[in-house]
C-alpha atoms as an extended CHARMM CRD file, in Angstrom:
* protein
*
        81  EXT
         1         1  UNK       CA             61.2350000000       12.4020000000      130.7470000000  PROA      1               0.0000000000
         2         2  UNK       CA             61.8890000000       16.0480000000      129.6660000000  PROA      2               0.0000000000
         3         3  UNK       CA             65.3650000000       17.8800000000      129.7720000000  PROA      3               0.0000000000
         4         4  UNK       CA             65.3930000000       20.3940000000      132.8310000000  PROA      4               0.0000000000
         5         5  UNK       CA             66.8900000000       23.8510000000      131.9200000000  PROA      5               0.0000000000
         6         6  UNK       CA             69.6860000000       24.4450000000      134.1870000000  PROA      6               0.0000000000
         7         7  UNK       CA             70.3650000000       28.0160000000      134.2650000000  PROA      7               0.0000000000
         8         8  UNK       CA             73.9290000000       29.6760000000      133.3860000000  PROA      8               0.0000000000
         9         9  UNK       CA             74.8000000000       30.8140000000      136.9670000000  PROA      9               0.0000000000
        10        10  UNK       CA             74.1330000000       27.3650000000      138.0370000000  PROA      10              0.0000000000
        11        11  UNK       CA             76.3520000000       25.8380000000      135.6910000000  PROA      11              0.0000000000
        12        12  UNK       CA             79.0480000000       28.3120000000      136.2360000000  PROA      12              0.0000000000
        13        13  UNK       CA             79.0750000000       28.0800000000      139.7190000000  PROA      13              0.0000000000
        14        14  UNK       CA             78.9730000000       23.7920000000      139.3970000000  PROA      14              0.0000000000
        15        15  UNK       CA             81.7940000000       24.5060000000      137.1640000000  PROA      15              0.0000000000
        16        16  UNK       CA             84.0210000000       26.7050000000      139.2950000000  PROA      16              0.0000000000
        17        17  UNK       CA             83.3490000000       24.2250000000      142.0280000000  PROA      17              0.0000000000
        18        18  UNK       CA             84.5830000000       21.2090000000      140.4030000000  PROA      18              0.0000000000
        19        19  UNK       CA             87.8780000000       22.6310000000      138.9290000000  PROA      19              0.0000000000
        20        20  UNK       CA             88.6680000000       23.7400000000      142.1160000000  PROA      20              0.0000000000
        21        21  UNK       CA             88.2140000000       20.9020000000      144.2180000000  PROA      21              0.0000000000
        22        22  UNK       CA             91.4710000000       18.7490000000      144.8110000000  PROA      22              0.0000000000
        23        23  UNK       CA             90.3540000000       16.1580000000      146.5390000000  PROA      23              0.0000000000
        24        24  UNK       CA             86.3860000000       14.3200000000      147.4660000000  PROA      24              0.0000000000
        25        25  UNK       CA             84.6550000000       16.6570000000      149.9800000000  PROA      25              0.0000000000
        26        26  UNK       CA             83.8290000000       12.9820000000      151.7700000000  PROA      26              0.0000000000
        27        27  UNK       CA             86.0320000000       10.8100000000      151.9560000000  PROA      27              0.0000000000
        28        28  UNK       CA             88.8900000000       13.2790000000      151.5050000000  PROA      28              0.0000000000
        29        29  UNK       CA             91.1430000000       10.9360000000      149.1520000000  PROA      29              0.0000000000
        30        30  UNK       CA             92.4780000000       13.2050000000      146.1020000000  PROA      30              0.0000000000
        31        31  UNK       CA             91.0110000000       12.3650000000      142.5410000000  PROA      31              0.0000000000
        32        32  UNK       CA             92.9890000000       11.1440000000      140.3020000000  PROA      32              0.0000000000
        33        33  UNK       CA             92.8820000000        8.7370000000      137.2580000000  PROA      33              0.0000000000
        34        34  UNK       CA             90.7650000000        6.3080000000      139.0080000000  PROA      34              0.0000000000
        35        35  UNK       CA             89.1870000000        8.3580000000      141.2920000000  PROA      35              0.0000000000
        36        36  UNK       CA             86.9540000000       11.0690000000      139.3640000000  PROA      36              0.0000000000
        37        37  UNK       CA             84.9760000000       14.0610000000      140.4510000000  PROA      37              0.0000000000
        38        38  UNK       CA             81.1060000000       13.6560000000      140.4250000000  PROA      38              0.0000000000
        39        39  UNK       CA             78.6200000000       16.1940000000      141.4210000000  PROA      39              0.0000000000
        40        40  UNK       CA             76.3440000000       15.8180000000      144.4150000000  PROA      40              0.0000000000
        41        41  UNK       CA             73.3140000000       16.8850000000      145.8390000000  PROA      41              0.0000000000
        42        42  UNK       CA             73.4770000000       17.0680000000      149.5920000000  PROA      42              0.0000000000
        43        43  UNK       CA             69.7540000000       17.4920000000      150.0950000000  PROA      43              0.0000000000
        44        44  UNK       CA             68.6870000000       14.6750000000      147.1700000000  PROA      44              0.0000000000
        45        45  UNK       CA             66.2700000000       16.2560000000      144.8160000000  PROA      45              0.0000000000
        46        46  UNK       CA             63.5570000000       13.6570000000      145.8450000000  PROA      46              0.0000000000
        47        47  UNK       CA             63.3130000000       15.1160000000      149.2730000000  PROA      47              0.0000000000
        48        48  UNK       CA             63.3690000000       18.8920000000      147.9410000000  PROA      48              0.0000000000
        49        49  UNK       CA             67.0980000000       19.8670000000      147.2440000000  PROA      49              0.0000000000
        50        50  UNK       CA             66.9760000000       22.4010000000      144.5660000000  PROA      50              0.0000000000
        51        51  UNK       CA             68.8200000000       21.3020000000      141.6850000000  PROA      51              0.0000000000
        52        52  UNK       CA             69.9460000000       24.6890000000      140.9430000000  PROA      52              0.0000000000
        53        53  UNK       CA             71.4990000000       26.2070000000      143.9910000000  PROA      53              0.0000000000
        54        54  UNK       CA             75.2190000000       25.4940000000      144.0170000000  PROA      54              0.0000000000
        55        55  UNK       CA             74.9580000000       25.8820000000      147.8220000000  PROA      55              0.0000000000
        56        56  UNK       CA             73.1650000000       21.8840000000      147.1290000000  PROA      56              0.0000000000
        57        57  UNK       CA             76.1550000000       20.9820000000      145.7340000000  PROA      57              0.0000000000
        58        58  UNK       CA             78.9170000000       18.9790000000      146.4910000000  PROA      58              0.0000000000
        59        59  UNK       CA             81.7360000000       17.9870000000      144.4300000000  PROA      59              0.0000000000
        60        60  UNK       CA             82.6760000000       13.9440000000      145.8940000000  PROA      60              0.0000000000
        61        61  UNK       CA             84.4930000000       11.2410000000      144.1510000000  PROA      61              0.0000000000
        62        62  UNK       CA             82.2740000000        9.0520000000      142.1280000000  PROA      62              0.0000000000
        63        63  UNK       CA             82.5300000000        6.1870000000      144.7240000000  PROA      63              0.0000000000
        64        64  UNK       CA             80.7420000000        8.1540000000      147.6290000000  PROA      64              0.0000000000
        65        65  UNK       CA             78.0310000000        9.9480000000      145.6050000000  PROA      65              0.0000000000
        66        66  UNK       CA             77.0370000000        6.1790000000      144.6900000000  PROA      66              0.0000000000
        67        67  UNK       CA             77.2370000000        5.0950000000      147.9980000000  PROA      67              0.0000000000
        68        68  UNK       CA             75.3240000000        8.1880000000      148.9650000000  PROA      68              0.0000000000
        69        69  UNK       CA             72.5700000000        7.5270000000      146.5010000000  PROA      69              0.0000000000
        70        70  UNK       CA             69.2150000000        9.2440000000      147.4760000000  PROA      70              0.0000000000
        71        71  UNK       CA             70.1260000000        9.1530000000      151.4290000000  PROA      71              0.0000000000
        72        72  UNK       CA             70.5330000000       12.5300000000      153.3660000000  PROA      72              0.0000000000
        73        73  UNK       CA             73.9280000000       13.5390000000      154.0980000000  PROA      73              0.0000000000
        74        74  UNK       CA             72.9570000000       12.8440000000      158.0340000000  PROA      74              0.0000000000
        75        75  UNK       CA             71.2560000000        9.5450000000      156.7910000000  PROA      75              0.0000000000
        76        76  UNK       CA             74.0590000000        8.4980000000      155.2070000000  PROA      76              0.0000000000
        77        77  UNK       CA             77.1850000000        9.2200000000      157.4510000000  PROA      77              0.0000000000
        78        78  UNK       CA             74.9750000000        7.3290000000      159.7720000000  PROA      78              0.0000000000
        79        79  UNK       CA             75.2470000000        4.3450000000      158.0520000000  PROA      79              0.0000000000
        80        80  UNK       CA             78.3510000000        4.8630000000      157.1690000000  PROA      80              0.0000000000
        81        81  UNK       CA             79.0850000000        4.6140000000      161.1360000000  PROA      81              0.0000000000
């Protein structure tokens, strides 16, 4: 499969995003050692969510993007229920 060019602004704003963030904008635990930062898409690219609008993304702790996987966020917190 070929690479995707991700533009600069994208990557900047990704960037920004996840040194900011303290703590998983799901679950709300902090990161830490264990817990790392990972970079989701809230509408999953398979249904449409444009890979390079930092408005579609998310930073989460590794644990909940996984979980998350290729639902919806609405999909998802329902099952979470």
């Amino acid at each position: 499969m070929p690479q995707r060019k991700v533009s600069r602004e994208t990557v900047d704003a990704a960037a920004r995003k996840h040194f900011r963030a303290t703590k998983c904008v799901y679950c709300k635990r902090e990161f830490s050692g264990d817990r790392r930062k990972s970079i989701d898409h809230i509408v999953p690219l398979h249904a449409g969510g444009n890979p390079d609008d930092p408005r579609n993304m998310e930073i989460s702790c590794v644990d909940c993007n996984r979980s998350k996987a290729w639902l919806s966020l609405d999909d998802w917190i329902d099952l979470c229920k």
